[in-house]
C-alpha atoms as an extended CHARMM CRD file, in Angstrom:
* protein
*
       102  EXT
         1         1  UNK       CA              0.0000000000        0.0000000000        0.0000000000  PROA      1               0.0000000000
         2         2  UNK       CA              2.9280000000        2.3030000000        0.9150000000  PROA      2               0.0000000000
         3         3  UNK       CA              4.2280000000        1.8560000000       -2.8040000000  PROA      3               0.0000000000
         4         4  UNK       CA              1.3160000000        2.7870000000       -4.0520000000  PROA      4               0.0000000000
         5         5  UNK       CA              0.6550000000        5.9450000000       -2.7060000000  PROA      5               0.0000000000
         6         6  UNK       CA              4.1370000000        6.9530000000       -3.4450000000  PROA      6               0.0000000000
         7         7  UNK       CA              2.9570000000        6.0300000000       -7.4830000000  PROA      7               0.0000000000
         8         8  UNK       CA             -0.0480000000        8.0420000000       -7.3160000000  PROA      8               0.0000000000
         9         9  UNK       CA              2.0750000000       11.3210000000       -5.4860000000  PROA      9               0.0000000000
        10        10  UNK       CA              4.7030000000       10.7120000000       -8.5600000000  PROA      10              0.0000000000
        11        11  UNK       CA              1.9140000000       10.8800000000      -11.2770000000  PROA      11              0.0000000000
        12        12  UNK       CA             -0.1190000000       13.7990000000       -9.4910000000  PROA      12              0.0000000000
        13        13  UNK       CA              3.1250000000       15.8870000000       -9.2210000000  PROA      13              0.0000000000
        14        14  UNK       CA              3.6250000000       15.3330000000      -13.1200000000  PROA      14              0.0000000000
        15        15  UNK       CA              0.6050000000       16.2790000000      -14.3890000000  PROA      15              0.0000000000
        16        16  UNK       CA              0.0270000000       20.0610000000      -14.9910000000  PROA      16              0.0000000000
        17        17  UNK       CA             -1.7120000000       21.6950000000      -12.4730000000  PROA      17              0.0000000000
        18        18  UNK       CA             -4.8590000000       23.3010000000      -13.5420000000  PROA      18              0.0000000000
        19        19  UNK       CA             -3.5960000000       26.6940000000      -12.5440000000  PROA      19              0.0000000000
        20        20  UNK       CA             -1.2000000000       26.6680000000      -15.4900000000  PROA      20              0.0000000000
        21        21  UNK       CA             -2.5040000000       28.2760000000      -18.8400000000  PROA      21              0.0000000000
        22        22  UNK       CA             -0.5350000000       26.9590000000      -21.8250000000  PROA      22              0.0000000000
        23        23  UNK       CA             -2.0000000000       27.4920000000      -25.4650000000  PROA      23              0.0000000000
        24        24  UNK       CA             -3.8180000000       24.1820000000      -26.4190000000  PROA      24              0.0000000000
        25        25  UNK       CA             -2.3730000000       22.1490000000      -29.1570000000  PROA      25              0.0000000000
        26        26  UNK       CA             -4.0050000000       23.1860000000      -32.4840000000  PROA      26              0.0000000000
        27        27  UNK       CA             -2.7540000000       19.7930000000      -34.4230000000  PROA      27              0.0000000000
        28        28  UNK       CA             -6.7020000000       18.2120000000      -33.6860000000  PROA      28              0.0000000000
        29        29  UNK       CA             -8.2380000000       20.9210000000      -35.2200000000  PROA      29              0.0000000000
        30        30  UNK       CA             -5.9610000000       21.1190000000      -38.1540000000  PROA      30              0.0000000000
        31        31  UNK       CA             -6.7290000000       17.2410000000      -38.2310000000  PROA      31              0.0000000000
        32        32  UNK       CA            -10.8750000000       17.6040000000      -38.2170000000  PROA      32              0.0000000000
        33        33  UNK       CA            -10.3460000000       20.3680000000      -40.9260000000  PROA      33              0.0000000000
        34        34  UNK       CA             -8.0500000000       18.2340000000      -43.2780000000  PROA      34              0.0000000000
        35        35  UNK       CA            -11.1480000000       15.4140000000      -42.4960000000  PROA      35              0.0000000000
        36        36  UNK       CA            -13.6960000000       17.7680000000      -43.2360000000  PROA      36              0.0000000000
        37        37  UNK       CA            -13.0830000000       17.9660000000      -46.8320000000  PROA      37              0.0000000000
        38        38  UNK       CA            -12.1040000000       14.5070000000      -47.2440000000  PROA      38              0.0000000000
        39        39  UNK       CA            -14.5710000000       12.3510000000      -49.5880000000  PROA      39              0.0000000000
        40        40  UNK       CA            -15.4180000000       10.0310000000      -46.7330000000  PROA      40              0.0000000000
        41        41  UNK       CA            -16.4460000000       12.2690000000      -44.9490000000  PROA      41              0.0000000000
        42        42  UNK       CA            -18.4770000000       14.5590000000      -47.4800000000  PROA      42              0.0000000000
        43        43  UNK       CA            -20.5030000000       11.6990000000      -48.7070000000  PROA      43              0.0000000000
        44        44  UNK       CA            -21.7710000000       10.5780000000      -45.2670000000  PROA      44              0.0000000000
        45        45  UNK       CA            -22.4480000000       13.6980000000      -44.9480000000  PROA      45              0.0000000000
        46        46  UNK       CA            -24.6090000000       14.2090000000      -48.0240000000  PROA      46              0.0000000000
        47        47  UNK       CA            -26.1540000000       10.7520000000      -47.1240000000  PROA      47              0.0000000000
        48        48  UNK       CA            -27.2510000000       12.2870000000      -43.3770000000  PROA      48              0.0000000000
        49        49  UNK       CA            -28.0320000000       15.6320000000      -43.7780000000  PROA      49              0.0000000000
        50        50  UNK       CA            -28.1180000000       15.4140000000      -48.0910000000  PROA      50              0.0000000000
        51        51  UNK       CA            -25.9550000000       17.9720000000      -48.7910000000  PROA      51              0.0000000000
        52        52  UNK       CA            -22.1640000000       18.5250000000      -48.1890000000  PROA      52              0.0000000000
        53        53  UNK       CA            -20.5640000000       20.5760000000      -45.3870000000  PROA      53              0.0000000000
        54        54  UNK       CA            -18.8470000000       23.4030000000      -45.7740000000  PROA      54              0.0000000000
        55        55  UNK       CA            -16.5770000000       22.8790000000      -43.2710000000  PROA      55              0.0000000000
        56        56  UNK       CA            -17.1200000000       26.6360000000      -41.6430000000  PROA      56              0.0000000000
        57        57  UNK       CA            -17.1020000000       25.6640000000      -38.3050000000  PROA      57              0.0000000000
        58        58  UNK       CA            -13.8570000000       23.3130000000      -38.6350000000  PROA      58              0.0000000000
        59        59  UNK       CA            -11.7880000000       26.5370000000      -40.6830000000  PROA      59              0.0000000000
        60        60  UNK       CA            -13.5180000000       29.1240000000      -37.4170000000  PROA      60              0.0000000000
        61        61  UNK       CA            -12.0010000000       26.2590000000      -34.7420000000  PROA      61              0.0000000000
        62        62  UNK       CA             -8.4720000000       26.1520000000      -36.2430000000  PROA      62              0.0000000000
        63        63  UNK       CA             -8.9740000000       30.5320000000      -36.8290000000  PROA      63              0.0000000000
        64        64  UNK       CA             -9.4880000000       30.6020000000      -32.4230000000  PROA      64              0.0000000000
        65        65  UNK       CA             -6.8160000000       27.8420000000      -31.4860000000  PROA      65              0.0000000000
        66        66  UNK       CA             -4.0640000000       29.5040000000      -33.4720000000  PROA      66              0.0000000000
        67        67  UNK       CA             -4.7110000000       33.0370000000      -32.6510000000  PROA      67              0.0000000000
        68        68  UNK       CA             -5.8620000000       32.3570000000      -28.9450000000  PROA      68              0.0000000000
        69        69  UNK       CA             -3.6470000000       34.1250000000      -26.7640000000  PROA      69              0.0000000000
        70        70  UNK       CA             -2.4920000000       36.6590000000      -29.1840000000  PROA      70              0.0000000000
        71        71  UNK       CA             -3.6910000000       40.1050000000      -29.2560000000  PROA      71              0.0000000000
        72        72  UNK       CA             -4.3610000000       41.7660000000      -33.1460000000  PROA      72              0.0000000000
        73        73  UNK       CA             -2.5330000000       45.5480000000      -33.6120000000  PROA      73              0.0000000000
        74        74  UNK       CA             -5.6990000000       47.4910000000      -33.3040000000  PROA      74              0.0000000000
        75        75  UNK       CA             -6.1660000000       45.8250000000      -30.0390000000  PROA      75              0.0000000000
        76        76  UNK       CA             -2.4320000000       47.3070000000      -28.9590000000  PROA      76              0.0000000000
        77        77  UNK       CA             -2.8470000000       50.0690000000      -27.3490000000  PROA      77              0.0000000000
        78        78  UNK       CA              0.2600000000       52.2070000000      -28.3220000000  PROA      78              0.0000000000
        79        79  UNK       CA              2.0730000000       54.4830000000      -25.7770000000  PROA      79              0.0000000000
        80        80  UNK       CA              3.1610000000       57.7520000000      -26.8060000000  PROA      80              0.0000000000
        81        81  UNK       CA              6.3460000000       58.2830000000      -25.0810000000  PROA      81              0.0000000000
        82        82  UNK       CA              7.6570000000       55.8600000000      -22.1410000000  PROA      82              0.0000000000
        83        83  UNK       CA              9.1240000000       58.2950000000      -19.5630000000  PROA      83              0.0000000000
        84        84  UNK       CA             12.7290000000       58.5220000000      -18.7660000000  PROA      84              0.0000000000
        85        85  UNK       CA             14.4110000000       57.2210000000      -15.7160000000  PROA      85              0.0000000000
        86        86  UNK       CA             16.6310000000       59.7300000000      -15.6260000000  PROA      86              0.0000000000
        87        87  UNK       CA             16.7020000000       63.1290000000      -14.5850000000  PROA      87              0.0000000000
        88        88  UNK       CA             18.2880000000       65.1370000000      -17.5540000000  PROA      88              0.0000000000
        89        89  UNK       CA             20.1940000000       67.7430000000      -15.8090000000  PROA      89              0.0000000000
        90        90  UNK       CA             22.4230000000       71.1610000000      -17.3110000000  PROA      90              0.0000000000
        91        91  UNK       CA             26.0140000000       71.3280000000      -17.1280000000  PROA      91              0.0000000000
        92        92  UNK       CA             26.0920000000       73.6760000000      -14.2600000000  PROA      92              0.0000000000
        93        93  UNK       CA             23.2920000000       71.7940000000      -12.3080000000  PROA      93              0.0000000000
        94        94  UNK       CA             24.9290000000       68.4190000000      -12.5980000000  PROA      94              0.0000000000
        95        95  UNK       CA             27.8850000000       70.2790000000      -12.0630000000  PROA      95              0.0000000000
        96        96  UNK       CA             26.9660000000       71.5150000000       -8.5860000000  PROA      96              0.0000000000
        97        97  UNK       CA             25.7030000000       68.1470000000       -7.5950000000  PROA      97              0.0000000000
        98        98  UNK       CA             28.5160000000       66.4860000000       -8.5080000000  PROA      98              0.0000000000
        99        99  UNK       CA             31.1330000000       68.5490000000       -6.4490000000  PROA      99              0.0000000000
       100       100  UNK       CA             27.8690000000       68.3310000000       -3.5370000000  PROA      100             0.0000000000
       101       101  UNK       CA             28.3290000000       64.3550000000       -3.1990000000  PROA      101             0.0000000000
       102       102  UNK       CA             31.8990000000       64.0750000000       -3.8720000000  PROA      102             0.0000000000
């Protein structure tokens, strides 16, 4: 019994917690596109619903997998100027403060 709850603490350390947000794999929904259009698939289609699919829901699946995550440029909001983290000082100023702290 010992063994096995030291195999079930392995495993559940392994797996990904649910906390962590990584970008899903798009590679099924390339796969049900590339299926969509196959003749197999078509035909018992037209034999079911008698006509063929256009495969519009497939093409808007792969669209949100690959650009999930990602933000388009008119989304961006640009800043205008970041602001220095420096104080820009004159000659005499800097100068002055110079000869003041050494």
């Amino acid at each position: 019994m010992d063994q096995r709850s030291q195999n079930t603490a392995s495993t559940s350390a392994s797996t990904p917690s649910s906390e962590e947000k990584r970008k899903p794999s798009c590679a099924s929904k390339f796969d049900a596109l590339y299926f969509c259009y196959s003749p197999v698939y078509q035909m018992s289609q037209y034999y079911r619903v008698g006509e063929l699919d256009d495969c519009f829901g497939k093409w808007s699946e792969l669209y949100d997998c690959i650009t999930y995550g990602t933000k388009l440029a008119s989304d961006v909001k640009s800043e205008s100027e970041p602001t220095c983290m420096w104080e820009l000082k004159d000659f005499k100023t800097a100068q002055r403060d110079w000869d003041h702290v050494f």
